[in-house]
LOMIGU-717536 format. One record per residue (C-alpha): x, y, z. Coordinates in pm, 1 decimal. Last residue first. Example, Ala and Ser with C-alpha at 12.3 -4.5 7.8 and 13.67 -1.06 7.14 Angstrom:
<rose <1367.0; -106.0; 714.0>>
<rose <1230.0; -450.0; 780.0>>
***
This chain:
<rose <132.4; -2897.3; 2754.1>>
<rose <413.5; -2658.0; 2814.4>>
<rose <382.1; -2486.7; 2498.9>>
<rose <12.8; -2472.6; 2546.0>>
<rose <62.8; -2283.9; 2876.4>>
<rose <308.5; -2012.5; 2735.3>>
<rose <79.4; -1997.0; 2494.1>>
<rose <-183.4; -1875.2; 2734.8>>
<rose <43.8; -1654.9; 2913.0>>
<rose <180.3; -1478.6; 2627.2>>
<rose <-160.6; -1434.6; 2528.5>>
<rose <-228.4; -1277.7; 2855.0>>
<rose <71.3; -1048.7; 2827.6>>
<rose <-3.9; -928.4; 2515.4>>
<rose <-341.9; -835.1; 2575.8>>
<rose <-223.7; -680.6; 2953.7>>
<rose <40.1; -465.7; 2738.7>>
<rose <-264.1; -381.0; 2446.4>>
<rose <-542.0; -201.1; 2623.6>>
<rose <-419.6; 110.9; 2625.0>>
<rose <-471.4; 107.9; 2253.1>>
<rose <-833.6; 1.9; 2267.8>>
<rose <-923.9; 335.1; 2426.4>>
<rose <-724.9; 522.3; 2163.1>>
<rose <-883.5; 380.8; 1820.0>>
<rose <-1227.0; 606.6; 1838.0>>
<rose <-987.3; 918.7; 1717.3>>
<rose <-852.9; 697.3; 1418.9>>
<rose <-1219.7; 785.2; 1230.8>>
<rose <-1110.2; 1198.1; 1254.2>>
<rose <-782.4; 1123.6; 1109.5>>
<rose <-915.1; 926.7; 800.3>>
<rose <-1130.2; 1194.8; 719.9>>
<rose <-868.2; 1420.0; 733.4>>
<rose <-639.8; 1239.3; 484.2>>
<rose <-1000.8; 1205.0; 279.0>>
<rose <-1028.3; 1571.2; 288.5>>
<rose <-671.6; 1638.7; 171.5>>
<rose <-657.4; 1447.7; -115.2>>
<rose <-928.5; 1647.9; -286.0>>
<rose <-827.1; 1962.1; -185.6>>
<rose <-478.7; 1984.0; -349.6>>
<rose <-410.2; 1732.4; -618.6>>
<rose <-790.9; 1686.0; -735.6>>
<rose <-886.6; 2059.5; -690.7>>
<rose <-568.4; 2136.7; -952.8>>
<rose <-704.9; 1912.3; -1206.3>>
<rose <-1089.5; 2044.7; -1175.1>>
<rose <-934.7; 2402.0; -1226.3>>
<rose <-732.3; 2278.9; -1527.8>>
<rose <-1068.1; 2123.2; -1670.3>>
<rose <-1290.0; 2421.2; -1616.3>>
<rose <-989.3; 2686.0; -1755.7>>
<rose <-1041.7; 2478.2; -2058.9>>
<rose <-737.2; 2236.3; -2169.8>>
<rose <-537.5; 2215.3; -2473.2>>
<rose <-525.4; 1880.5; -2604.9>>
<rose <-333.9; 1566.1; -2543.3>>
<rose <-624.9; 1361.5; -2369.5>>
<rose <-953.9; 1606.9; -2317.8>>
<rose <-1073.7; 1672.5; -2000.6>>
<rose <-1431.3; 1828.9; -1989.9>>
<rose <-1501.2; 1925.3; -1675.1>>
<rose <-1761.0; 1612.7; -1611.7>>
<rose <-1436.5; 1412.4; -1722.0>>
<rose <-1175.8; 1572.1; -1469.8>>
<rose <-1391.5; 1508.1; -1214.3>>
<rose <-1499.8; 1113.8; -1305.6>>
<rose <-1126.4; 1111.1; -1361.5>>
<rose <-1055.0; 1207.4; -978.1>>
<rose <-1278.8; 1011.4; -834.2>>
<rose <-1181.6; 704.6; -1007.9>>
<rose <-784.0; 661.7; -910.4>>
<rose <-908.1; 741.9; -527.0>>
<rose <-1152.2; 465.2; -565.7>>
<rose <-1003.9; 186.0; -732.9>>
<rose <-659.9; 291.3; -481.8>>
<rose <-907.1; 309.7; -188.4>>
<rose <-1066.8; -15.1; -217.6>>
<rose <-778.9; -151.5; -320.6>>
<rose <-524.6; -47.9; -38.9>>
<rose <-792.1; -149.2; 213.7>>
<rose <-868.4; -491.8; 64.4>>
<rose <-454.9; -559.9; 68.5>>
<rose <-401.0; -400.6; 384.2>>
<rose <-658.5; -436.1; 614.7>>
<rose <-881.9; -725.5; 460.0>>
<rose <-569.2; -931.1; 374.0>>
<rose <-467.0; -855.3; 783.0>>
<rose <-706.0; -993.8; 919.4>>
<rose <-757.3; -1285.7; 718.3>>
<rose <-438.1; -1407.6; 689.6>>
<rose <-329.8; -1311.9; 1069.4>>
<rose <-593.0; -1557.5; 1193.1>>
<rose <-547.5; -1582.9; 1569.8>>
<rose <-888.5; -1745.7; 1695.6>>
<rose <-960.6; -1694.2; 2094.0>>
<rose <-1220.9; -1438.7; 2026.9>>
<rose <-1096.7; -1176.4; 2241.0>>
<rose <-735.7; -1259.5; 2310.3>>
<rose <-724.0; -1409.0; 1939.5>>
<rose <-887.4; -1072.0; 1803.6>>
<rose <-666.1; -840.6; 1983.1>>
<rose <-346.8; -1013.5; 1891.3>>
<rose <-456.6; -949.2; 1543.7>>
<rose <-551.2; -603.4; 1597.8>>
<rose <-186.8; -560.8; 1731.6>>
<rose <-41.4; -692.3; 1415.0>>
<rose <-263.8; -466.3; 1238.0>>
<rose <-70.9; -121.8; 1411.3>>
<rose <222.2; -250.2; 1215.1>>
<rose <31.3; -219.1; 921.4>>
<rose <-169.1; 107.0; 984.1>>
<rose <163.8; 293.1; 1113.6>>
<rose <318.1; 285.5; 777.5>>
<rose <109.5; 438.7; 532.7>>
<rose <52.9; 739.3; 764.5>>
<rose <346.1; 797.4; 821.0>>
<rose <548.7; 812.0; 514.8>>
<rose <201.6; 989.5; 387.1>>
<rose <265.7; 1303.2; 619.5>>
<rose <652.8; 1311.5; 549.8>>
<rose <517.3; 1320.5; 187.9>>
<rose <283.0; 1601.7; 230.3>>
<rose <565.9; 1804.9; 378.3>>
<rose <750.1; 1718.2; 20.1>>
<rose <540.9; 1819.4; -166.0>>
<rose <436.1; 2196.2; -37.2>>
<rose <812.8; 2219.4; -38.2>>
<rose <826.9; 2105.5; -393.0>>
<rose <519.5; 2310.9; -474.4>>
<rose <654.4; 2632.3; -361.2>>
<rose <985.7; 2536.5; -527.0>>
<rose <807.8; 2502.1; -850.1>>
<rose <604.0; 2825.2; -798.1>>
<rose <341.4; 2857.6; -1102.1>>
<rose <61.8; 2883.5; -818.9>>
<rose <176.0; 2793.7; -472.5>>
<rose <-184.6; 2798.8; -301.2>>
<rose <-354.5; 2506.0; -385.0>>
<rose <-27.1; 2324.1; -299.9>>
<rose <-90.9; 2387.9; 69.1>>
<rose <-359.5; 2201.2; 79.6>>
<rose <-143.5; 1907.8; -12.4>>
<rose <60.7; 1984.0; 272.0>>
<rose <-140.4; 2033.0; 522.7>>
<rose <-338.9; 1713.0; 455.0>>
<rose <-49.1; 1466.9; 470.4>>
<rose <8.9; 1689.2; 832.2>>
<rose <-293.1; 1590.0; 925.4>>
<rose <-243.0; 1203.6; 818.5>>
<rose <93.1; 1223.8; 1019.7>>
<rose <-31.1; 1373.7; 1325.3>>
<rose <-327.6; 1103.7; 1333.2>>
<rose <-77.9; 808.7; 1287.8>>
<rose <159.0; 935.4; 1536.9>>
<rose <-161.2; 986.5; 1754.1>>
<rose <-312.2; 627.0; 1765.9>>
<rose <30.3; 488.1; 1804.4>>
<rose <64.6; 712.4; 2110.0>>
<rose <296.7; 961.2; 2173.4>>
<rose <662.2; 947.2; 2351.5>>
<rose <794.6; 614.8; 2266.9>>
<rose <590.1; 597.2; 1910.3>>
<rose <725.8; 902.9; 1815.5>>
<rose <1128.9; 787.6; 1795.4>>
<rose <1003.9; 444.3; 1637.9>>
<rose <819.1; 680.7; 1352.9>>
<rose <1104.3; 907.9; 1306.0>>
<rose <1263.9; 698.4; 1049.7>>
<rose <987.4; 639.8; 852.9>>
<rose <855.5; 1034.1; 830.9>>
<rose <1163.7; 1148.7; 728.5>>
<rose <1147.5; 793.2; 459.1>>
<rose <828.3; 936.5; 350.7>>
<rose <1098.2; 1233.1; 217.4>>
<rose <1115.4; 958.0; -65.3>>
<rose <833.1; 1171.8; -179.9>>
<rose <1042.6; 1397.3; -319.8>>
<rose <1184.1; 1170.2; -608.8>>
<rose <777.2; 1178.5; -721.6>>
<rose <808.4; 1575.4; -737.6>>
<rose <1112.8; 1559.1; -955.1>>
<rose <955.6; 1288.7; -1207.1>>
<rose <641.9; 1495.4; -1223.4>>
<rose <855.1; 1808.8; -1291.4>>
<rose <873.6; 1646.2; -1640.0>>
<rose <574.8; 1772.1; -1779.9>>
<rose <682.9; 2101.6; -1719.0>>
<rose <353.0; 2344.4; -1903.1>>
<rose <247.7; 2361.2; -1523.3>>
<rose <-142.1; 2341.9; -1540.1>>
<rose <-131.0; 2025.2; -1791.7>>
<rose <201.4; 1882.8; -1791.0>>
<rose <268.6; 1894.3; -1398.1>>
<rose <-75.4; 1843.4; -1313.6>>
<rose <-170.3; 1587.2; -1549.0>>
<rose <107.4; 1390.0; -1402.7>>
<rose <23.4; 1473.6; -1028.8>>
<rose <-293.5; 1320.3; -1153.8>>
<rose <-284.1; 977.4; -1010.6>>
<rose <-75.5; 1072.4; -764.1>>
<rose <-306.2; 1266.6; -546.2>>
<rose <-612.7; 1089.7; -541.9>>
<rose <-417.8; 755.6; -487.3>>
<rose <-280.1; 893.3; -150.9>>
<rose <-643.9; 1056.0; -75.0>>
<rose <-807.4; 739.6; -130.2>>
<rose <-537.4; 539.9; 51.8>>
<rose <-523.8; 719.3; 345.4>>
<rose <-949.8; 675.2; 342.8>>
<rose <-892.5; 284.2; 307.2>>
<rose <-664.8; 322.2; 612.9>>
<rose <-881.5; 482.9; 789.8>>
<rose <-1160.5; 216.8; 761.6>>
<rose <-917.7; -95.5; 825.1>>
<rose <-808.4; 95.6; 1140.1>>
<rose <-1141.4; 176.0; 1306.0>>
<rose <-1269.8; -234.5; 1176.0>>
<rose <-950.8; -376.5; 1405.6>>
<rose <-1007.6; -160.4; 1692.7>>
<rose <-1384.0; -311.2; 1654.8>>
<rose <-1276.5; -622.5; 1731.1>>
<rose <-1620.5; -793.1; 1799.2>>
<rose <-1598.9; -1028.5; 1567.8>>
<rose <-1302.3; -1026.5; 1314.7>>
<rose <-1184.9; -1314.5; 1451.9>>
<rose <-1532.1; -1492.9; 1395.2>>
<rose <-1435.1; -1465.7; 988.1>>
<rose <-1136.6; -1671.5; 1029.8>>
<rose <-1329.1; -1939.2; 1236.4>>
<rose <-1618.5; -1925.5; 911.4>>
<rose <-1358.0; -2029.1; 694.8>>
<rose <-1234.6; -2320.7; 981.4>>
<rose <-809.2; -2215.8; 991.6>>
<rose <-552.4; -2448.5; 962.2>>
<rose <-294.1; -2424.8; 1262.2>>
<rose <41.4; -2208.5; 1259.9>>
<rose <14.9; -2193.3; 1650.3>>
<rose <297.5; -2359.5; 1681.6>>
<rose <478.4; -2189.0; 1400.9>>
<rose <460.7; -1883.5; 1651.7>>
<rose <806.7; -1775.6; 1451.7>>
<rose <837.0; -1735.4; 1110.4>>
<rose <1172.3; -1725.7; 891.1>>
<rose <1267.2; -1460.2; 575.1>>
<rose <1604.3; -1527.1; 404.3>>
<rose <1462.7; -1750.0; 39.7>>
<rose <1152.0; -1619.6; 30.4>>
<rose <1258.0; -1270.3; 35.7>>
<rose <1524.8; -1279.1; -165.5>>
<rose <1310.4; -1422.8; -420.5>>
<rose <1048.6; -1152.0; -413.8>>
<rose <1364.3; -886.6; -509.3>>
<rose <1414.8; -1113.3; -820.0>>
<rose <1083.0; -1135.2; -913.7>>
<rose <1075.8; -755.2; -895.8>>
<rose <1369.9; -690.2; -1081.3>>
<rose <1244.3; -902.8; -1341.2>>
<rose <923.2; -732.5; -1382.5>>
<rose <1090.4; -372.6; -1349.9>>
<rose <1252.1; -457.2; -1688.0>>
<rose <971.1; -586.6; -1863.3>>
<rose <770.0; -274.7; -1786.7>>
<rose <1018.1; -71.8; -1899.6>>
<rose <1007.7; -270.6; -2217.8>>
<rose <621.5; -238.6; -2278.9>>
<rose <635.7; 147.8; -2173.2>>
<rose <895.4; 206.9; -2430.4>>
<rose <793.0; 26.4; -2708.4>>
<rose <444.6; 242.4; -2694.3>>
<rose <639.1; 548.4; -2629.9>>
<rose <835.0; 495.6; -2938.3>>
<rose <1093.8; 801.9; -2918.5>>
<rose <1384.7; 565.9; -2839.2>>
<rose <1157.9; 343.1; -2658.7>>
<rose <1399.6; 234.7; -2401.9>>
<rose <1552.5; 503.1; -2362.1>>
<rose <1215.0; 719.5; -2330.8>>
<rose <1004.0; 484.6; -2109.8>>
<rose <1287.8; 458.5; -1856.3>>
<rose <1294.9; 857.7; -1834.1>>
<rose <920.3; 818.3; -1767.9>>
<rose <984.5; 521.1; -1526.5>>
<rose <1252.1; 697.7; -1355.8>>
<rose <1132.3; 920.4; -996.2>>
<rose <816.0; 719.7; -956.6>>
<rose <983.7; 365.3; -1046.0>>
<rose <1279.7; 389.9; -846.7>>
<rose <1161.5; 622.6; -579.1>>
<rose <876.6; 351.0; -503.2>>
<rose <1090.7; 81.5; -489.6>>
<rose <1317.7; 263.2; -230.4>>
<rose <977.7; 379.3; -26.0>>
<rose <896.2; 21.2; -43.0>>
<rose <1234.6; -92.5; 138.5>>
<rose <1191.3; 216.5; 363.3>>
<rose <855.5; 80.4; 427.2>>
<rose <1035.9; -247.4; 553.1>>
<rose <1254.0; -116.2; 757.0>>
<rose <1001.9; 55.2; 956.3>>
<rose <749.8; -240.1; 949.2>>
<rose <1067.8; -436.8; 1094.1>>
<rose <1109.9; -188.2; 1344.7>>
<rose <790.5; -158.1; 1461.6>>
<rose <732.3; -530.1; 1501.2>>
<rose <1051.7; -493.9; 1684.0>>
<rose <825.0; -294.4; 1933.2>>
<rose <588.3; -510.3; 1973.0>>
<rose <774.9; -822.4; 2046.3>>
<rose <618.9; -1151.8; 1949.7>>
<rose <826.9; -1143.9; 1636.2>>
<rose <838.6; -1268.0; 1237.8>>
<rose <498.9; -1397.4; 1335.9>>
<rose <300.1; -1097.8; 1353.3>>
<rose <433.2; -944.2; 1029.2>>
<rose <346.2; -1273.4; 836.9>>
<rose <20.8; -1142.0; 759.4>>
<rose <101.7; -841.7; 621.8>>
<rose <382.9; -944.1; 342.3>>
<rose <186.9; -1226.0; 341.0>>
<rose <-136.4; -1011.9; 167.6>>
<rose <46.1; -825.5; -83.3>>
<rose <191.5; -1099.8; -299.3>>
<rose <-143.6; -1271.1; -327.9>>
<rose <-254.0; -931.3; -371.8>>
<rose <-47.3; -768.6; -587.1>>
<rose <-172.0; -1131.2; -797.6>>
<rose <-554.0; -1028.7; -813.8>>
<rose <-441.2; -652.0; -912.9>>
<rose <-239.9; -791.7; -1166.6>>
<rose <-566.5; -1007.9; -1284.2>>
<rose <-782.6; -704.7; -1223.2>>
<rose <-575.2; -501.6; -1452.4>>
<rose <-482.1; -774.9; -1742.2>>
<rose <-880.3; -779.1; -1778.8>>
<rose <-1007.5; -471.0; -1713.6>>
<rose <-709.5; -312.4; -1956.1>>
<rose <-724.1; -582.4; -2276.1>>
<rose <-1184.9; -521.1; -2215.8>>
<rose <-1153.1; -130.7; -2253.4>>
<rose <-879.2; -195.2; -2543.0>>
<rose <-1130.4; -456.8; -2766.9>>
<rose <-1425.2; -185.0; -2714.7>>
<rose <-1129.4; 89.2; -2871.5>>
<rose <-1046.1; -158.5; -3123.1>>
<rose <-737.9; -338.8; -3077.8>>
<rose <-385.2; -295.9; -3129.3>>
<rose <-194.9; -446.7; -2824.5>>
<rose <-57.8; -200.4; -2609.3>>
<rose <135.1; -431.3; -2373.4>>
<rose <129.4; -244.8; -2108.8>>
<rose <-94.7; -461.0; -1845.8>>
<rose <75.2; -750.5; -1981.3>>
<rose <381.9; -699.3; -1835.9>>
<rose <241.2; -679.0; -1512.1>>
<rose <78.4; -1001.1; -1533.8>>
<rose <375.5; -1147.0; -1574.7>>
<rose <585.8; -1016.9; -1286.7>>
<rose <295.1; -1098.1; -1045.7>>
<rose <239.7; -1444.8; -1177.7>>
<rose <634.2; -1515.2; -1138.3>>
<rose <634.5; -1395.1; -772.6>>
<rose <308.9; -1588.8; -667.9>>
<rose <464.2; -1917.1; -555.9>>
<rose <796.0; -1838.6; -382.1>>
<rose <638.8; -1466.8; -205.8>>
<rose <339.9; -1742.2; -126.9>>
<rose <587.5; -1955.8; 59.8>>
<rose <630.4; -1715.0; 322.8>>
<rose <279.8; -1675.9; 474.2>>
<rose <197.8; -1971.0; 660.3>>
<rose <508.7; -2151.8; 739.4>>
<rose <847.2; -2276.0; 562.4>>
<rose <764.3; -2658.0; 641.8>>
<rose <385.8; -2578.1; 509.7>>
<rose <78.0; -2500.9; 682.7>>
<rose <-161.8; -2272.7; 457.0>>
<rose <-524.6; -2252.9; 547.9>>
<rose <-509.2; -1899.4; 718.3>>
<rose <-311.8; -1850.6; 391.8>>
<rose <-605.4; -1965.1; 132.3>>
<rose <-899.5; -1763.4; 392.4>>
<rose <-662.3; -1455.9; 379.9>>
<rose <-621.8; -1474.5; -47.5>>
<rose <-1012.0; -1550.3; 18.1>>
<rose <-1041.7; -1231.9; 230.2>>
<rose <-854.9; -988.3; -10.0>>
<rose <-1023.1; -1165.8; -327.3>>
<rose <-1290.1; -884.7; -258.7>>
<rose <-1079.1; -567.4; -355.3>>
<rose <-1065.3; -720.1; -690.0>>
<rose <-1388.2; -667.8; -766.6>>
<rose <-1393.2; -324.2; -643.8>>
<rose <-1050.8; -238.6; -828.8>>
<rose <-1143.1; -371.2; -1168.2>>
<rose <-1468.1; -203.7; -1176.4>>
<rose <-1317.4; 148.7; -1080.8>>
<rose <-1013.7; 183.4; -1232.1>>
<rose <-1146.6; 43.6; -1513.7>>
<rose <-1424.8; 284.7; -1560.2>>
<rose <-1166.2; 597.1; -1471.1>>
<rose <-992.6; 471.2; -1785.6>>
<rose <-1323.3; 473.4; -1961.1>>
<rose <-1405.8; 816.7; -1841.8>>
<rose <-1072.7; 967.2; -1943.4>>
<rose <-1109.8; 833.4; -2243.7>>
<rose <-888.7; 505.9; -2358.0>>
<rose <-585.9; 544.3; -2637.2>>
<rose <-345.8; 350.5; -2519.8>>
<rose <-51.2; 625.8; -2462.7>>
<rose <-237.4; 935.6; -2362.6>>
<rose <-559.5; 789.3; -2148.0>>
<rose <-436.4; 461.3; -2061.6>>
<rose <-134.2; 529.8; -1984.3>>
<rose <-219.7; 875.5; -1782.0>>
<rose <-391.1; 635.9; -1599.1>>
<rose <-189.6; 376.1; -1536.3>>
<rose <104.3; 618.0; -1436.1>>
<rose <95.6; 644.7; -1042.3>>
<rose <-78.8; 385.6; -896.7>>
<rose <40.0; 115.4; -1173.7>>
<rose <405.9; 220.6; -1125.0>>
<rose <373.5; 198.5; -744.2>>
<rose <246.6; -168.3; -782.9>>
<rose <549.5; -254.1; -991.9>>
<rose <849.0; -101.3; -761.6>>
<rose <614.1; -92.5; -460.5>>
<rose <552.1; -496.7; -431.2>>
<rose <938.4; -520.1; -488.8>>
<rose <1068.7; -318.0; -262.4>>
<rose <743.8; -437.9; -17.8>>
<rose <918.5; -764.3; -49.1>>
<rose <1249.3; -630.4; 12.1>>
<rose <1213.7; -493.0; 321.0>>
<rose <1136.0; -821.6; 463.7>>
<rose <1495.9; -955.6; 322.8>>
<rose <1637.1; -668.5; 443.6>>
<rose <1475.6; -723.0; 808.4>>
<rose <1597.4; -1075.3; 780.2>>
<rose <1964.5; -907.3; 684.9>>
<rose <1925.9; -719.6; 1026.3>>
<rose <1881.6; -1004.0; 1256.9>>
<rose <1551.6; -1029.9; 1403.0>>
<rose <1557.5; -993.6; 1802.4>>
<rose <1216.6; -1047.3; 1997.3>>
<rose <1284.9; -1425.5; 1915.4>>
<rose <1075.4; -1477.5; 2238.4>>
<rose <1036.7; -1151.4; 2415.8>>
<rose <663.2; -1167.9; 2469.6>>
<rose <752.8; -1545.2; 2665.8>>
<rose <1026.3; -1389.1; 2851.2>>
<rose <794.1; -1172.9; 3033.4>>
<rose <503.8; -1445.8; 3093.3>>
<rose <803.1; -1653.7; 3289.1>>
<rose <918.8; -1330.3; 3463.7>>
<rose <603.0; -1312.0; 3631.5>>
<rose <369.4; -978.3; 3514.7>>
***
């Protein structure tokens, strides 16, 4: 490799460390409302709005899988975008407000009839869902053109977990002491005003972002043809490995909080343990932190194998802890070093798929790319990992707010042990065909560093 073609992969290699806050903050602020939905929509609908199990589940479901599909178009719209700030920065400008609002909506608790309810929660839910992702998909896409250096892509994914993993302690670790101040016994009140409160913070938080985030590769910031944007994804199969696993993280991720509620209240009798075992999971950040330290002796492909087995491990291990709080904060919190892996290799491991797909296909569309590996891929398996688990709990005979059959509690406890573990597995079996094309990735960068190296000079 000439020194010319070296230089050119450490272009603006070095992002200064309040850019990396102000990256951090966007998935702050995508995890501080987004997180709240995940974990508490459907114990909202079921025990505060008034939908069945089933229902609930229903919405999950529909919502989800027709929203997972505006994941290409929001790529298609930013692929398209070429603006003085760049491709994917102004959207954290333009879709801040409709994320805040729509989220508000979503727990309003309007009084309708229970038909008139099912259609309030598809329809506020798929249009927040629609929004997470037009706030979702630039926080991927611009990952590859904050830096051309690998492993400062890294470290900006790294900081920029631990900015979601902050979000996420704040909402998962206070909402349902949030809901009770500001409710003052009204739970109704109290989820519509906590909800109003995160909103702001999170427009706020998007803000920052906007206003202290900078792309690089502008250059190569062109408009991209529709049917361009879908030829990237031809042939780049490391690209379709990764997508896949990640949609089966997020399955058993979504399986597992979605009814660590009922868990807690149901099979526990200590409802508010949930808010205990969700402050545990900032022990992703273990899992963070180490990730730059693993990457230099192990393979990406491995890190993010270990961490889904060990994800796995630990929610098996909360089959077996019984009435044991500690047991099940241990079991916890190994889990969560797991998932603080395995949620953040995937999107710094996209940037490289990216590369991949111009050096194959000659087309570099980080909009599409990455929408259908993050945003599509966190949909799909959120819709599905929220459904599974109420379509069990429903055939077993859940009933909201009443005492539950030794049929339903078992079907509750299978969801937050097992359940989540075999997709985590899953998921680590599929990442086994991602090595070869790993290797591959020094002589990828350097002949694209080459090639532009080339246009610039032209």
């Amino acid at each position: 490799m000439n020194s010319k073609v070296a230089s050119a992969i450490k272009a603006d290699a070095k992002v200064p460390f309040h850019r990396m806050l102000a990256f951090a903050s966007t998935d702050a602020a995508g995890n501080l409302l987004y997180t709240t939905v995940t974990t508490f929509i459907l114990y909202y609908y079921t025990d505060v709005f008034g939908l069945s199990v089933a229902a609930a589940g229903t919405v999950l479901l529909a919502a989800r899988i027709l929203d997972a599909f505006d994941a290409p178009v929001w790529g298609f719209i930013i692929d398209h975008t070429h603006t003085r700030w760049g491709q994917s920065r102004p959207y954290f400008l333009w879709m801040a407000f409709p994320f805040a609002i729509f989220f508000v909506l979503m727990f309003m608790s309007p009084n309708l009839s229970a038909n008139g309810k099912f259609w309030w929660a598809m329809i506020t839910y798929l249009l927040f869902g629609i929004s997470y992702t037009g706030v979702g998909t630039p926080i991927s896409s611009i990952l590859p053109n904050l830096s051309n250096d690998s492993d400062e892509r890294i470290k900006l994914n790294s900081v920029r977990m631990i900015g979601g993993n902050i979000g996420f302690l704040i909402t998962a670790t206070f909402t349902l002491s949030f809901v009770a101040f500001f409710g003052g016994g009204n739970e109704v009140a109290g989820w519509r005003n906590t909800a109003i409160v995160l909103a702001v913070a999170g427009f706020a938080l998007l803000m920052f972002a906007f206003f202290d985030t900078r792309e690089v590769n502008t250059a190569t910031q062109k408009s991209i043809p529709i049917m361009d944007s879908i030829r990237a994804a031809k042939s780049n199969w490391p690209w379709f490995i990764l997508v896949i696993a990640f949609i089966f993280y997020w399955l058993g991720n979504s399986s597992r909080t979605s009814v660590l509620v009922y868990y807690t209240q149901y099979n526990l009798g200590v409802k508010g343990f949930a808010s205990i075992l969700n402050a545990l999971v900032m022990f992703q950040m273990v899992g963070m932190v180490l990730i730059p330290f693993m990457v230099k002796k192990f393979s990406k492909t491995h890190v993010l194998m270990f961490g889904l087995c060990l994800a796995a491990f630990g929610q098996i291990l909360i089959f077996f802890t019984g009435k044991s709080l500690i047991g099940l904060g241990v079991a916890w919190s190994i889990a969560s070093v797991g998932t603080g892996i395995s949620v953040s290799m995937p999107f710094a491991m996209l940037s490289d798929t990216v590369d991949y797909g111009e050096w194959k296909n000659g087309i570099r569309a980080s909009g599409f790319l990455t929408a259908i590996g993050s945003s599509f891929a966190i949909k799909m398996g959120s819709g599905l990992g929220g459904w599974a688990p109420s379509m069990i709990m429903a055939n077993a005979g859940y009933k909201a707010g009443a005492a539950q059959t030794a049929a339903s509690l078992g079907a509750i406890k299978f969801c937050i042990s097992f359940l989540p573990a075999i997709f985590f597995v899953i998921g680590a079996a599929i990442m086994i065909f991602y090595a070869r094309y790993e290797k591959k990735e020094t002589g990828i960068r350097a002949d694209l560093a080459e090639k532009r190296g080339e246009l610039a000079e032209e």
